[in-house]
KOLGUVEX-848600 format. One record per atom (N, C-alpha, C): residue in three letters; residue number from 1; x, y, z; atom name. Coordinates in steps of 0.1 Angstrom, whole numbers, always signed. Layout:
BEGIN
SITE,ala,NUM,X,Y,Z,CA
...
//
This chain:
BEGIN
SITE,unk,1,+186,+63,-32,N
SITE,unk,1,+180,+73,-23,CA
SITE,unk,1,+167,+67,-19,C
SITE,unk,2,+162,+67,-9,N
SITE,unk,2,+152,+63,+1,CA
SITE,unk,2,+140,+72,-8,C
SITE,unk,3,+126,+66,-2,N
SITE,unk,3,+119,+79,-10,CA
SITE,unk,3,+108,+84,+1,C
SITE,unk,4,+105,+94,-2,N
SITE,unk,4,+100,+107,+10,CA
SITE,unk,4,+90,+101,+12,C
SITE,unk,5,+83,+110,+20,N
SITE,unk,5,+70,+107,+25,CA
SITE,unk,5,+61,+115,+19,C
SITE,unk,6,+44,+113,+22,N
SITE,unk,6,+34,+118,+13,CA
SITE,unk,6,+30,+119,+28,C
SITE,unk,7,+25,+134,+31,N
SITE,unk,7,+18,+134,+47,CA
SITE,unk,7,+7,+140,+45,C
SITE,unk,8,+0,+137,+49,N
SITE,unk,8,-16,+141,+49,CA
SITE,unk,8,-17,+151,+63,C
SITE,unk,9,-21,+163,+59,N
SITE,unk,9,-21,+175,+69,CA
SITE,unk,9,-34,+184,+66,C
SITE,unk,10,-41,+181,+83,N
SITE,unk,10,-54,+185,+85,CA
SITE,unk,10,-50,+203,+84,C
SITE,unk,11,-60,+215,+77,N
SITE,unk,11,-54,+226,+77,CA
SITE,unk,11,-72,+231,+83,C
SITE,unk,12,-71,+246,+86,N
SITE,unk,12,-82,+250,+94,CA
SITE,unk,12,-93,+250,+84,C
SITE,unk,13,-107,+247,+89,N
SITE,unk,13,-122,+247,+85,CA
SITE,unk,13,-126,+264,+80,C
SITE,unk,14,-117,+274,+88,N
SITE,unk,14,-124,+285,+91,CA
SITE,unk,14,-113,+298,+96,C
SITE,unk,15,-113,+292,+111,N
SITE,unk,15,-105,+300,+118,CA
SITE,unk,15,-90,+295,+113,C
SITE,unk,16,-78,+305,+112,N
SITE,unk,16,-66,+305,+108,CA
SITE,unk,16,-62,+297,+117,C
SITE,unk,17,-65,+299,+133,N
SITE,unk,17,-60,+294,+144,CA
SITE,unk,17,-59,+279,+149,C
SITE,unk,18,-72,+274,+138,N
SITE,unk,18,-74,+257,+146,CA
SITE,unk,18,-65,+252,+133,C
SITE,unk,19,-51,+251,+139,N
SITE,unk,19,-42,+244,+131,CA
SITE,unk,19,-35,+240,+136,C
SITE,unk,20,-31,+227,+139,N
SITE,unk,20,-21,+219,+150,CA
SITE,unk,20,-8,+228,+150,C
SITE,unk,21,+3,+227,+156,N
SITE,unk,21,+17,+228,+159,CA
SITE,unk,21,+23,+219,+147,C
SITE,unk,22,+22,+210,+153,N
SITE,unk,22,+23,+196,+142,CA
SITE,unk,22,+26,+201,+132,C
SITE,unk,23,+7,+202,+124,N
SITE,unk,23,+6,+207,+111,CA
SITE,unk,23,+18,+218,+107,C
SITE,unk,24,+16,+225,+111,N
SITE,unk,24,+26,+244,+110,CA
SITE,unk,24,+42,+238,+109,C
SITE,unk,25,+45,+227,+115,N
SITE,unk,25,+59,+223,+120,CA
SITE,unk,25,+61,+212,+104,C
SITE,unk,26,+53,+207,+101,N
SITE,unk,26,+50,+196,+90,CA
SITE,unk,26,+51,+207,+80,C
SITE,unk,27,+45,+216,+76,N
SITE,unk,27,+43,+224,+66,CA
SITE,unk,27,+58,+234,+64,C
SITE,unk,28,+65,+236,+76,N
SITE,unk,28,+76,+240,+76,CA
SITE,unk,28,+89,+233,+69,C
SITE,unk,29,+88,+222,+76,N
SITE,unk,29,+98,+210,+70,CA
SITE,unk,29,+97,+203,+57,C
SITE,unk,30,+85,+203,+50,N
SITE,unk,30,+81,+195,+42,CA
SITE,unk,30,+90,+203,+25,C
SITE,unk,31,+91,+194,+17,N
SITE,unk,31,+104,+198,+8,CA
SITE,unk,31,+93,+206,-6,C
SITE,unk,32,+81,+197,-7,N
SITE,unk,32,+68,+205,-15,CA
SITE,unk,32,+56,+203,-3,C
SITE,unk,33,+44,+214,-13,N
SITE,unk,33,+31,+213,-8,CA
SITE,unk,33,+24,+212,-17,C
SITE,unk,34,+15,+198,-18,N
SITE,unk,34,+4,+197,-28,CA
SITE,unk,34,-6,+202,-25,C
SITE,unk,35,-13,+212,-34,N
SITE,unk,35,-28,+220,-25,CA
SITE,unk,35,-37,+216,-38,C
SITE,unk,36,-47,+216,-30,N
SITE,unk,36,-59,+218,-38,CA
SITE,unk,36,-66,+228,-48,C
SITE,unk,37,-64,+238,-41,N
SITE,unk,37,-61,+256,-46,CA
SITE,unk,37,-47,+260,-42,C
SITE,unk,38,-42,+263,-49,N
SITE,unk,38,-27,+274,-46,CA
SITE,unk,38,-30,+283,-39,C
SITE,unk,39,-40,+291,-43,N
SITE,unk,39,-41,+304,-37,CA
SITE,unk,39,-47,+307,-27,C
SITE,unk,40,-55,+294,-22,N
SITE,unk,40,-63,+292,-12,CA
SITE,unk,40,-53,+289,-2,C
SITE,unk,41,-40,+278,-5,N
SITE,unk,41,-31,+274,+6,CA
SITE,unk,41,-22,+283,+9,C
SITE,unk,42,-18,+292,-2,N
SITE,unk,42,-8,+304,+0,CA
SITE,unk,42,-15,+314,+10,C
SITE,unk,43,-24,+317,+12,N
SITE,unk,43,-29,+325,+22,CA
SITE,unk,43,-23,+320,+36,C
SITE,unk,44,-30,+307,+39,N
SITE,unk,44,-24,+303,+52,CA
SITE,unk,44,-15,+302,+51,C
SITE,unk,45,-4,+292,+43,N
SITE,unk,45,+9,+297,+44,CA
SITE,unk,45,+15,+315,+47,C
SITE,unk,46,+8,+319,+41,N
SITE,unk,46,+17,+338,+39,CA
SITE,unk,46,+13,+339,+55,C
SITE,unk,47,+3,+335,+63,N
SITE,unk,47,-3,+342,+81,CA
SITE,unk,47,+7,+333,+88,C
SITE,unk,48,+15,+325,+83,N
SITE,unk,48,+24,+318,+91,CA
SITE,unk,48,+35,+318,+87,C
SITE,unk,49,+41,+328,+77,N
SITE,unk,49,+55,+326,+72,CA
SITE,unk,49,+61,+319,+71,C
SITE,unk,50,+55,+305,+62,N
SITE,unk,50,+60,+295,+57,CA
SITE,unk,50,+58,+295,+40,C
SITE,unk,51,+72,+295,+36,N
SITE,unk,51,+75,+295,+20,CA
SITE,unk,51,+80,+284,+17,C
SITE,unk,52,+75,+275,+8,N
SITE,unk,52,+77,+259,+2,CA
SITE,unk,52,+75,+263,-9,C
SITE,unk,53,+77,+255,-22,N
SITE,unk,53,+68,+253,-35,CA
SITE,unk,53,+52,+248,-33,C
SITE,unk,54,+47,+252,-42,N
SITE,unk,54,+35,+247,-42,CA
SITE,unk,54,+33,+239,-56,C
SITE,unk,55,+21,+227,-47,N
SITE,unk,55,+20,+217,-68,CA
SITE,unk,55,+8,+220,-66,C
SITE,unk,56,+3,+222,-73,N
SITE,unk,56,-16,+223,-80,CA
SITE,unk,56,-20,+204,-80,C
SITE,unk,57,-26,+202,-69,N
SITE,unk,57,-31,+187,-73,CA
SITE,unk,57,-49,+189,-69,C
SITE,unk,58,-56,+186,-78,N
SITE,unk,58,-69,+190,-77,CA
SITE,unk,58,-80,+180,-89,C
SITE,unk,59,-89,+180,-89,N
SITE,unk,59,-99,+169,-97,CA
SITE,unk,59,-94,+171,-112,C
SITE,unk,60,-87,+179,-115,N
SITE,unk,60,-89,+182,-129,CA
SITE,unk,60,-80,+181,-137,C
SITE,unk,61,-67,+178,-128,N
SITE,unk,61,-52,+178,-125,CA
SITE,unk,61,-49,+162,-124,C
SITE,unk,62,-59,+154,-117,N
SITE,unk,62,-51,+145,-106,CA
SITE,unk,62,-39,+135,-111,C
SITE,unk,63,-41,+132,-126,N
SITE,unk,63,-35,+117,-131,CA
SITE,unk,63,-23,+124,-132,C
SITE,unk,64,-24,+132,-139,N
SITE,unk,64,-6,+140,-144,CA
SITE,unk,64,+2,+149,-130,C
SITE,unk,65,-8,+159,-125,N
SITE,unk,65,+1,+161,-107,CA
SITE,unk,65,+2,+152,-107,C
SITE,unk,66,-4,+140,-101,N
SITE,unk,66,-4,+130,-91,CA
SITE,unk,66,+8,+126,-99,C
SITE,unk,67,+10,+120,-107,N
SITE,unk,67,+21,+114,-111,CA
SITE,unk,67,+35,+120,-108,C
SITE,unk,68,+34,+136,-112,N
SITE,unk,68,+44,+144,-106,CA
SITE,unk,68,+48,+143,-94,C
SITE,unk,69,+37,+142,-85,N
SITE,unk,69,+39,+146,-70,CA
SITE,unk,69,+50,+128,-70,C
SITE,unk,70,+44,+121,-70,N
SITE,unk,70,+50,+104,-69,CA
SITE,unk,70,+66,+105,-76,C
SITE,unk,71,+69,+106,-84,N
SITE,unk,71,+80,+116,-86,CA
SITE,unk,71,+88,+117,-79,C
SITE,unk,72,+85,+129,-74,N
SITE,unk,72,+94,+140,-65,CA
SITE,unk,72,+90,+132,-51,C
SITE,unk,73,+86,+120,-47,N
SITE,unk,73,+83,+113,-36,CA
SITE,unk,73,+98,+99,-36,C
SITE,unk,74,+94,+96,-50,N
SITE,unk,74,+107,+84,-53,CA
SITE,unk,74,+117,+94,-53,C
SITE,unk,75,+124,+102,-56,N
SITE,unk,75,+133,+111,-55,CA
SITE,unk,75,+140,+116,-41,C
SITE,unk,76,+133,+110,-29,N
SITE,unk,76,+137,+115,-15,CA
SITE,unk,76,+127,+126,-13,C
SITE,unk,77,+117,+133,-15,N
SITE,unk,77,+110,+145,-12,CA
SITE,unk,77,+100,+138,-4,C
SITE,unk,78,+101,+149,+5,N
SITE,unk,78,+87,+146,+14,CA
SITE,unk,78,+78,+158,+8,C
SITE,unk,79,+66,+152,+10,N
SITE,unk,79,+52,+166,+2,CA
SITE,unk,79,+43,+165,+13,C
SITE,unk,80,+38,+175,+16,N
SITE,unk,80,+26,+172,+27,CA
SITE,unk,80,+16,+181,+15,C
SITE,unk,81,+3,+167,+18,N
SITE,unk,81,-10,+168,+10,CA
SITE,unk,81,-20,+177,+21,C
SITE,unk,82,-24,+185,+11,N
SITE,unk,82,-34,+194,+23,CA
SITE,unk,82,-45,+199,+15,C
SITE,unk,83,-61,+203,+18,N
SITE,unk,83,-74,+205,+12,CA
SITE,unk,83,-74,+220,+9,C
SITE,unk,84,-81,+224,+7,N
SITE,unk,84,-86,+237,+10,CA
SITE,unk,84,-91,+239,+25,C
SITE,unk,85,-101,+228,+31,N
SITE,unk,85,-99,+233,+45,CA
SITE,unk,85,-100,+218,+49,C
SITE,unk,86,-98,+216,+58,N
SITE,unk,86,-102,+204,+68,CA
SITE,unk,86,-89,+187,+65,C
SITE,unk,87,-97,+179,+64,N
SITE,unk,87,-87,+169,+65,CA
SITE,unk,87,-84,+164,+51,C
SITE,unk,88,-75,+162,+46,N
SITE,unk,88,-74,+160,+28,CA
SITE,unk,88,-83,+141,+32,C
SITE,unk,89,-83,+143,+19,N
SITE,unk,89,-91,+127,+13,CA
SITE,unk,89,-107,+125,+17,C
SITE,unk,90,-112,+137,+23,N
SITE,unk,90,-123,+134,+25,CA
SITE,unk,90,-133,+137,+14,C
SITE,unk,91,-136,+146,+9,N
SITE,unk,91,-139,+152,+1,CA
SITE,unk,91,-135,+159,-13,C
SITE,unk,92,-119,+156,-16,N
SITE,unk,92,-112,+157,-29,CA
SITE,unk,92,-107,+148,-34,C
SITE,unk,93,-95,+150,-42,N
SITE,unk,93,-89,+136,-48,CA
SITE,unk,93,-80,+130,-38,C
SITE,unk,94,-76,+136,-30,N
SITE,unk,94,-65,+133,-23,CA
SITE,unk,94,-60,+117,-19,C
SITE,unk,95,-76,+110,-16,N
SITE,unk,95,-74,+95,-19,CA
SITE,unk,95,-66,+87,-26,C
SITE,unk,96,-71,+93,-38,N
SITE,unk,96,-67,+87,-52,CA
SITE,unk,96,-49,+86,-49,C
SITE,unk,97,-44,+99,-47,N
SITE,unk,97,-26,+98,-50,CA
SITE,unk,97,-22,+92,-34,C
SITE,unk,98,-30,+91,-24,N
SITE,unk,98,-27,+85,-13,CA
SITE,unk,98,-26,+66,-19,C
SITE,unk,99,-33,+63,-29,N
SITE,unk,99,-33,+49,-33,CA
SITE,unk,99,-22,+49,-44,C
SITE,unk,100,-23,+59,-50,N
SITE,unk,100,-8,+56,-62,CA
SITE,unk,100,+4,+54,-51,C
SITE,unk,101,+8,+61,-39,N
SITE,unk,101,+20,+62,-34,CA
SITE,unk,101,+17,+48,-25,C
SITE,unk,102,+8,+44,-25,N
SITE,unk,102,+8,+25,-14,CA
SITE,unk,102,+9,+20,-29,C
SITE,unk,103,+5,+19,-40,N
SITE,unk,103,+7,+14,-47,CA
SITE,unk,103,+24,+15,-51,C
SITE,unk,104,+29,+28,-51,N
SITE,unk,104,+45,+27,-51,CA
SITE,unk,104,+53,+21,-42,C
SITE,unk,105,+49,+18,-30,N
SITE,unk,105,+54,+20,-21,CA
SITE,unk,105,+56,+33,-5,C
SITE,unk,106,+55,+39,-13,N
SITE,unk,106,+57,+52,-6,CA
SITE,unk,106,+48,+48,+10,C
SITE,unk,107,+55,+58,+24,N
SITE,unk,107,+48,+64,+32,CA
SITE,unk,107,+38,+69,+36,C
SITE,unk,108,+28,+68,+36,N
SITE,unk,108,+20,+82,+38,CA
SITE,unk,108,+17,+80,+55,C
SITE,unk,109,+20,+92,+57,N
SITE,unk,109,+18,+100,+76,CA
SITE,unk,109,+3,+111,+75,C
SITE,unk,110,-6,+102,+81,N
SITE,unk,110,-14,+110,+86,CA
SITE,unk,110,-11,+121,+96,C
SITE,unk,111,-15,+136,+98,N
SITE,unk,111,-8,+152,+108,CA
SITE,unk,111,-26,+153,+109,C
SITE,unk,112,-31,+148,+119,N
SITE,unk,112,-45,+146,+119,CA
SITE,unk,112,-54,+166,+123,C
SITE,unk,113,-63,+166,+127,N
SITE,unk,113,-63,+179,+127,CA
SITE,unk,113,-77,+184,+125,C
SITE,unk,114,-85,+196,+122,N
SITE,unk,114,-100,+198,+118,CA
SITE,unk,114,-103,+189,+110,C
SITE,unk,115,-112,+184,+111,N
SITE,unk,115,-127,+176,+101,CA
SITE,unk,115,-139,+183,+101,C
SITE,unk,116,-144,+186,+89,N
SITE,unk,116,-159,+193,+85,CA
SITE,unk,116,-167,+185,+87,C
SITE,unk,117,-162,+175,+92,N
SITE,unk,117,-174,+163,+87,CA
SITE,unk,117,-177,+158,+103,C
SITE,unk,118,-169,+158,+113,N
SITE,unk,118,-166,+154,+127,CA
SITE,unk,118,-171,+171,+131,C
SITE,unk,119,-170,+184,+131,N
SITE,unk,119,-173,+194,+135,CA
SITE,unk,119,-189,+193,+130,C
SITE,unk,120,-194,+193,+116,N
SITE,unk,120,-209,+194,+118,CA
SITE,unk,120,-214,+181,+125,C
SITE,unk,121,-213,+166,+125,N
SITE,unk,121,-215,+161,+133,CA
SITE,unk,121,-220,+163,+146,C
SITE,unk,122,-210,+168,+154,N
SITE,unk,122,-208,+170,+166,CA
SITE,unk,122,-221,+182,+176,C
SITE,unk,123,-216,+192,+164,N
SITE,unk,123,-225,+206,+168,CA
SITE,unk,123,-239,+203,+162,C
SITE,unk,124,-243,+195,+156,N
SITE,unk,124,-256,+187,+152,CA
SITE,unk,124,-271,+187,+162,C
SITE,unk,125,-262,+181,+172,N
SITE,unk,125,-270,+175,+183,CA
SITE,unk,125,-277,+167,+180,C
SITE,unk,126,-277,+160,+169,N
SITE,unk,126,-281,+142,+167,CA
SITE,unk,126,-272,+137,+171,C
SITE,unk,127,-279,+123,+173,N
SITE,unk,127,-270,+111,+177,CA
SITE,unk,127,-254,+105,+171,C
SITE,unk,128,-246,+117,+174,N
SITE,unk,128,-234,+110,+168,CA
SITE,unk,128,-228,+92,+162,C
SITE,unk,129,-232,+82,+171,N
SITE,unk,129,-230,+73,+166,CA
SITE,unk,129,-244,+60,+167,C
SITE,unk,130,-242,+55,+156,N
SITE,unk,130,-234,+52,+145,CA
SITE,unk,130,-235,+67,+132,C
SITE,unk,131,-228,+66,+123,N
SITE,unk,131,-229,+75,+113,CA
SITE,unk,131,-223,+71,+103,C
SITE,unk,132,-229,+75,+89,N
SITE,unk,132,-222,+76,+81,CA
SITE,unk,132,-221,+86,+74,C
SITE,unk,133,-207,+86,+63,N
SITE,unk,133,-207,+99,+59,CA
SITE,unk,133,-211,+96,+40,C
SITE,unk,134,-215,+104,+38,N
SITE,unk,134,-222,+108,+23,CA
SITE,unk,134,-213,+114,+16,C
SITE,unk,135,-208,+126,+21,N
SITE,unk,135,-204,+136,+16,CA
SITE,unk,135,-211,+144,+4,C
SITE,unk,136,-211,+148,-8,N
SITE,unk,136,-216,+158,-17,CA
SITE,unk,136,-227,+153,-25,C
SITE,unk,137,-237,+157,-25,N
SITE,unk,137,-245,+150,-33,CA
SITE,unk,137,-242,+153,-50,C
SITE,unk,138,-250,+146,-56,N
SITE,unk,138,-247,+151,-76,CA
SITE,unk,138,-256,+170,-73,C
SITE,unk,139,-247,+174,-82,N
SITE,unk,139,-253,+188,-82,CA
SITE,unk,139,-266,+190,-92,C
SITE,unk,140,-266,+176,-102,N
SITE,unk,140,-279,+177,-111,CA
SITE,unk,140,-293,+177,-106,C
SITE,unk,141,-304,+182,-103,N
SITE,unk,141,-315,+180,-90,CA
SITE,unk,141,-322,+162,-92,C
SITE,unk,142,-321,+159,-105,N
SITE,unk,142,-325,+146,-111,CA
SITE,unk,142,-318,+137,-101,C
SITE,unk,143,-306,+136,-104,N
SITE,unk,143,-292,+126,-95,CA
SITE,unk,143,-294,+130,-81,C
SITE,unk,144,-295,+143,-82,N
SITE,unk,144,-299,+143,-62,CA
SITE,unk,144,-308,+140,-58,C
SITE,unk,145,-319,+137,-64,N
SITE,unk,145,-332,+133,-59,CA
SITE,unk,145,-335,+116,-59,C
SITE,unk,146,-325,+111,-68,N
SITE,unk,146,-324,+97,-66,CA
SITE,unk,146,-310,+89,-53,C
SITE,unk,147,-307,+99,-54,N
SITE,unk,147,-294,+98,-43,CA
SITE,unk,147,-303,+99,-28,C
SITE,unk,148,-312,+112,-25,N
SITE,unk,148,-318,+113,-15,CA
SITE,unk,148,-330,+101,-12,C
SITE,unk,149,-332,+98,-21,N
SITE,unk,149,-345,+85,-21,CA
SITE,unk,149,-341,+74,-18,C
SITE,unk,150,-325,+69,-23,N
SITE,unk,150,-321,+53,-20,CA
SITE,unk,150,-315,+58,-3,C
SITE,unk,151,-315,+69,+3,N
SITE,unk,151,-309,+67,+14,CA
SITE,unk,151,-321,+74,+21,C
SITE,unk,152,-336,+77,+17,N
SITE,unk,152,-345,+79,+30,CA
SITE,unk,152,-344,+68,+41,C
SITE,unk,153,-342,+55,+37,N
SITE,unk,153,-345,+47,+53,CA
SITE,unk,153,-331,+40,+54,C
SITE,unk,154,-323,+47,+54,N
SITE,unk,154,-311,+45,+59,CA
SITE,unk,154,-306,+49,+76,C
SITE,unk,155,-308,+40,+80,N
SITE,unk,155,-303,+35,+98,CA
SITE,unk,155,-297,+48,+103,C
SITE,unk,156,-289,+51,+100,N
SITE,unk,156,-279,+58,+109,CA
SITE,unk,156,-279,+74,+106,C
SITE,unk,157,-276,+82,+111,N
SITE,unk,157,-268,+96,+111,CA
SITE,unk,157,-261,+96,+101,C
SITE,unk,158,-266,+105,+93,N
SITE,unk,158,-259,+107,+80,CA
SITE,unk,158,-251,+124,+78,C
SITE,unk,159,-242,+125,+71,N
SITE,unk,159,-234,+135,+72,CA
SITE,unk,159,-231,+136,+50,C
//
C-alpha cells in the first residue's frame, strides 16, 4: 500500500470565515486530523459539519503522536496537520513531524491559507520587507531580556 499524505492546512486567525474552500474540501476528505488542541479544532470542524477523528499532536505529545500520526501515514492515510489558528509549523511542533514524514518518506502538501505572522506584518505599517520572523520570546523576563538585547540592532522588520 502506497502511503498517504501529511497536509499542512492553514485554519482561521479569528474569523470562522477566512478559511480557504481548499482547506474545508482538505479537511473533508482527509482520513484523520492532527490538531493542536482537539477542542479548539472541533469547534471549527462542528461550524462546518465536518466529522473525522481527531489526534492530539501538540509540544507535550510530539515524539509518541508524531510517531502515531507517521503510522497511520505508512498505512495509506492521509492526515491534514492544522494549528489552533493560522498556518501549522510556524509556531508549534508541527515542523518537527513535517521532518519525521521527509525523513519517512512521506508527502507533505502544503493547503496554504491565514498567517499571524504575514497579517500583523502587513497591518503594521512598517516596512514589510526585508523581515524576519522571531516568533515567541522565553516567557522568563531574564531570557527575554537577553533575547531582546542580542536583536536591538538587528537590520530588518522583526515579527
Amino acid at each position: 500500500m502506497a502511503n498517504g499524505k501529511l497536509i499542512l492546512c492553514a485554519t482561521p486567525i479569528g474569523n470562522l470565515e477566512d478559511i480557504t474552500i481548499r482547506v474545508l474540501n482538505t479537511l473533508k476528505e482527509a482520513d484523520y486530523i492532527a490538531a493542536e488542541d482537539t477542542r479548539h479544532t472541533l469547534k471549527l470542524l462542528n461550524h462546518y459539519g465536518i466529522n473525522k477523528p481527531l489526534i492530539s499532536y501538540h509540544e507535550h505529545n510530539k515524539e509518541t503522536a508524531g510517531m502515531g500520526i507517521i503510522k497511520k501515514l505508512q498505512d495509506g492515510y492521509n492526515v491534514a496537520l492544522v494549528s489552533d489558528a493560522g498556518t501549522p509549523c510556524i509556531s508549534d511542533p508541527g515542523h518537527e513531524l513535517v521532518r519525521m514524514a521527509i525523513d519517512y518518506g512521506i508527502d507533505v502538501v502544503p493547503v496554504p491559507g491565514p498567517s499571524a505572522v504575514i497579517t500583523a506584518l502587513i497591518t503594521s505599517g512598517i516596512a514589510p520587507q526585508p523581515f524576519t520572523f522571531i516568533g515567541f520570546l522565553d516567557h522568563r523576563k531574564s531570557e527575554k531580556r537577553k533575547q531582546l538585547e542580542a536583536l536591538k540592532y538587528h537590520p530588518y522588520t522583526m515579527v
